[in-house]
Structure formats: structure tokens, C-alpha cells
N, C-alpha and C positions, 0 to 999 in steps of 0.2 A: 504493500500500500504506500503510494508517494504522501508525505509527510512535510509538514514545512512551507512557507514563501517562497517563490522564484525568486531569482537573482538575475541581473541582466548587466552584462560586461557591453562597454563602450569600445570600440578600437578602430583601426585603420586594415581590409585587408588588401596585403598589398601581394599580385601577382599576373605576372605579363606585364609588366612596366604600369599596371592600372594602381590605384585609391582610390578604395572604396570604404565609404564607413558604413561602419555594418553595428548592430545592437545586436548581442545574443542571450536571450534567454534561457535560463534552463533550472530544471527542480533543484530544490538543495537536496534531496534525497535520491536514490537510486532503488530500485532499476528504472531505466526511461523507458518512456513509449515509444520513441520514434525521434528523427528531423521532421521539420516544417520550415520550408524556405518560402520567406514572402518577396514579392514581389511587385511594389508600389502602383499606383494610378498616376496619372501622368497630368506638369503642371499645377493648377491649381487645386484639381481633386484631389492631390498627392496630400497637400499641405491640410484641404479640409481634413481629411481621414486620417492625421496621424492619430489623433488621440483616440479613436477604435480602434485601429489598428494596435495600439502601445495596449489599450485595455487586454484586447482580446489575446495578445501577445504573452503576457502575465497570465491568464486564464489555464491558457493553455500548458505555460510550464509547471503552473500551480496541479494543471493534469498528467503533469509528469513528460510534456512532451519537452524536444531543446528546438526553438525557435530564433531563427538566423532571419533580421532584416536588414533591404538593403535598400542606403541609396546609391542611384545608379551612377554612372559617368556624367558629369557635368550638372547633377543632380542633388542640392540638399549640400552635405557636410562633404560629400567626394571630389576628388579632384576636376578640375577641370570648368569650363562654362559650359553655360543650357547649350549654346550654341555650335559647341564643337562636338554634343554628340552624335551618336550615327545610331543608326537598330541594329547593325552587325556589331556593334563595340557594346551595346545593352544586352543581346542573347549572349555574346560571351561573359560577358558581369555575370549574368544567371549560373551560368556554370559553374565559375569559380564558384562564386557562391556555395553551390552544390559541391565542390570538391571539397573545399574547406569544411564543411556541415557533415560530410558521411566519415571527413578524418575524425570527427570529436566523439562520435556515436552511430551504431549501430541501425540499421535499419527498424524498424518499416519507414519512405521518405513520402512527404507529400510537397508541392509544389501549391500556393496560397497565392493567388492572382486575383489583385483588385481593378475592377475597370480596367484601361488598357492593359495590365501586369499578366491579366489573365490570356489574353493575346500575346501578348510576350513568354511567356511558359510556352506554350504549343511551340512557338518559331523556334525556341530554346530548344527545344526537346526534341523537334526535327534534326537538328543541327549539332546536337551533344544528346544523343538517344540515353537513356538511363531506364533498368530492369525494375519492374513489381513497383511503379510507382504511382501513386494518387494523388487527383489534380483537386485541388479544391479553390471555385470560383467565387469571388463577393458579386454582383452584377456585371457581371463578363463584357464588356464589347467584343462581340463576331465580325466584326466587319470594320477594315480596319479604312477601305473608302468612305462611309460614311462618318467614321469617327472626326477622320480628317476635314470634312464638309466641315462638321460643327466647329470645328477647331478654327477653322480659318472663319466662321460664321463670327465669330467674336473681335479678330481685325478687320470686319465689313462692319461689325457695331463699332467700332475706335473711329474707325473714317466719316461714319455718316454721325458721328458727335464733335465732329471736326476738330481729334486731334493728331489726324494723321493724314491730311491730305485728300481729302474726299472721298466720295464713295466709288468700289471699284464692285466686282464680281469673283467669285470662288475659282470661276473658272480662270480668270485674268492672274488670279493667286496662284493658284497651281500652272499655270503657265511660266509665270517667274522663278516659280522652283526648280522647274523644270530646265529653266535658262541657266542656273546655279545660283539665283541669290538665297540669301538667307532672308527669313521675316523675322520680321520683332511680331509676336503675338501677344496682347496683354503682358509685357514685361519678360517674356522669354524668346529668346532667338533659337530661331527653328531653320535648322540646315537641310539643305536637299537629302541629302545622308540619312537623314531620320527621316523625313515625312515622305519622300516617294516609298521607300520600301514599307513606311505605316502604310500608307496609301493603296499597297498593293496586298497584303495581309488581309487574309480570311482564315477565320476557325478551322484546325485541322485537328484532326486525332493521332497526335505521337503513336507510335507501335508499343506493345507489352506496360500502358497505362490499364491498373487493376481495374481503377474505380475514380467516378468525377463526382463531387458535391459538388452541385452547382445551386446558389442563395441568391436571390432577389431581395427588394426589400421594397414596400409599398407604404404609402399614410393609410391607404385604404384596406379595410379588415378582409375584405372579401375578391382579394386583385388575384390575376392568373400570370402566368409567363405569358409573355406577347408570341403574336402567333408565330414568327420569325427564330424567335427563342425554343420554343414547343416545337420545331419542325424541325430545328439542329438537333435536342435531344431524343427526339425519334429517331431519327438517321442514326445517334451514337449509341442508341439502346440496342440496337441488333450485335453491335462489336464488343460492347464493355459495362461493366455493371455502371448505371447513372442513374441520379436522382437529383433531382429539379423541384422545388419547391419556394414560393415566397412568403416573405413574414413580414407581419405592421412595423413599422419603422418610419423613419423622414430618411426622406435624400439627404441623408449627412454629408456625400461627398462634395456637393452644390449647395447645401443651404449657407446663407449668408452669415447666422450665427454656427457656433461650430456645437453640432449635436452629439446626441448618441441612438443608438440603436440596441435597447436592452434584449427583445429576443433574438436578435442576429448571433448576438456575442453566445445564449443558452443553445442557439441552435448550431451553431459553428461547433462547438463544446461537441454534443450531441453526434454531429455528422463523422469527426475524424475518430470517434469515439466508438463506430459501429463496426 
């Protein structure tokens, strides 16, 4: 039986010329249950969601699990600016990550992907395949063209509150990316490097993944997965055990004050737990 308060070390890991700061969690007691590598939301949802994420982080080693967060390249405490990162230098973070996490303990490993992060695991996992492991989603984005829409939807709002020059179009923006510039998006710069291959990114199912939680979370008591959502988990239900389910909650990762979401945290608990 795990006994005791988590404890959570601060550090820098450093490998492949990368920094990265990472938070690791883990029970004061033994035997553990497993790794849990998270894997942040991107921008400003990063920054709503830290403190569920830190909650649910403690929860979980308080369950005996060792949880490894990270921020990514150019991201938070790690080296580097928003600007210089790329999505092939992000799925390599995830790995590291992952190599560092399986030296300290023993399997079983799960993969913890919030909004974008959760699209980043799959491309991770394509690209550095890993045995018997389970994905576990917060509100996943599938699709990694429309995330980008929205994302550039936000410098279409800067321009038409005229503080960047007028109004243009998405498509004009992904034109310019496409020419090599970088955007400033709401305070972060956004290189062709990262947002065309976001851009190109769609939900895929790594090989030899056990099992996916995938968690929604809704203000309304009685919400479903959207129908887009429900039609990727049928496709994955023939290949892999998955379960999809939403719970009452606020958009903590978008609300203006920073929330919480107390059944997310019991049901997350619950999920890696089964």
C-alpha cells in the first residue's frame, strides 16, 4: 500500500544538446505503479492548465505513480524561445523525456497528453515506437489543420483591434508561413518549423499502444463527445482497448480566471487506475 505525500524534484534534463525543465513527481513510499509522462497544451492553454495539471500530478504520485513533466523547447523554464521551436525538436523532447522516466522506474508507462500534447504523443510514438504503453488524453485535438485555423484565428483578432496592422485572412497567414516567416501570435512566435508540420498532423494510433483514456470535460451535466470525436474512437475501438467519456467541468484550459476541474482530477485517478 503507497503511504505518505509525493514529493516533486525541480531540474534541468539535459540531453542531445537540449534543456529541458522537467518536474518529477513521485510517492515517498514504494513499490510504484508505473511512469506517467505529460505532455503540455500549447501557448496559452499550457499556462491556463498548469495548476491541474500540478494538482492532478500530486494525485497521482500520492497513487503511487512517478510523474515526469515537461516543458518543451522554447517553452516555459527550457531553453530556448517560443520561436525557435520546431515539432520535430518537440517529438524528440517527448522521448527523452521517456528515456529519462523508464531509467528511474519500472514499467507499466502511460503517455498524458493535454490538448495539443495529446497530438504530440501519437507523432512521438510514430517516430520513437515504445512496447505495452497507454495513452491517456485531457480533450485531445485530432486534427492538427484545424487547431492551426484557431490558432492563427487569434492574430486575425490582434489585426482587426488594430494592433497589428489590419485585418488579413488564415489563408494569407499560412501563406506567409509557408514563404518562411515566423508570426508573433498573441505574444508567441510561431516558426514554419512548428506550424506547417502542426498543420499537417492528424490522430494516428502508435502500434503495440494497450489502452487510451480519453476525458473530455463539459459545464454541461449531460454533454456527449462530439460527433468527430465518437467516430475517431470507433475506428480505435476495433484495434485497442479505449474508453471515451466526458465529465462537468469548465474549460479551465481557456477560461479567463484560472479554474479547476474536480471530477477530471477523480476520474483521471480512476482511469490509469483500471
Amino acid at each position: 500500500m503507497i503511504t505518505g505525500s509525493p514529493q516533486a524534484n525541480h531540474f534541468f534534463l539535459h540531453e542531445g544538446g537540449r534543456s529541458l525543465y522537467a518536474v518529477h513527481y513521485f510517492p515517498r513510499a514504494v513499490p510504484s505503479r508505473g511512469g506517467i509522462l505529460f505532455v503540455p497544451a500549447f501557448m496559452e492553454e499550457q499556462n491556463k492548465s498548469r495548476r491541474m495539471v500540478a494538482e492532478q500530478a500530486r494525485r497521482l504520485a500520492d497513487a503511487g505513480w512517478h510523474v515526469l513533466q515537461l516543458d518543451l523547447t522554447g517553452c516555459g523554464d527550457s531553453a530556448g524561445n517560443h520561436a525557435e521551436a520546431s515539432w520535430d525538436a518537440w517529438l524528440d523532447d517527448i522521448a527523452a523525456g521517456q528515456r529519462w522516466l523508464a531509467a528511474q522506474v519500472a514499467g507499466p508507462f502511460w503517455y498524458w497528453g493535454m490538448r495539443l500534447g495529446a497530438l504530440l504523443c501519437m507523432h512521438s510514438l510514430q517516430r520513437h515506437p515504445q512496447r505495452d504503453l497507454g495513452l491517456l488524453f485531457w480533450q485531445p485535438v485530432i486534427s492538427g489543420a484545424q487547431y492551426v485555423q484557431q490558432v492563427l484565428r487569434l492574430r486575425l483578432a490582434g489585426d482587426a483591434a488594430g494592433r497589428d496592422g489590419g485585418a488579413t485572412t488564415t489563408a494569407a497567414l499560412m501563406a506567409r508561413l509557408q514563404a518562411g516567416e515566423t508570426l508573433e501570435v498573441a505574444g508567441y512566435g510561431l516558426a514554419p518549423a512548428l506550424m506547417l508540420p502542426m498543420a499537417e498532423a492528424k490522430a494516428v494510433l502508435p502500434a503495440e499502444v494497450r489502452r487510451i483514456e480519453w476525458l473530455e470535460v463539459s459545464p454541461r451535466s449531460e454533454a456527449a463527445l462530439t460527433v468527430v470525436a465518437q467516430r475517431q474512437v470507433e475506428a480505435w475501438s476495433a484495434q485497442t482497448d479505449i474508453a471515451a467519456r466526458v465529465v462537468r467541468g469548465p474549460s479551465f484550459w481557456q477560461t479567463l480566471e484560472i479554474e479547476a476541474a474536480p471530477d477530471l482530477l477523480v476520474e483521471t485517478l480512476g482511469a490509469v487506475g483500471r
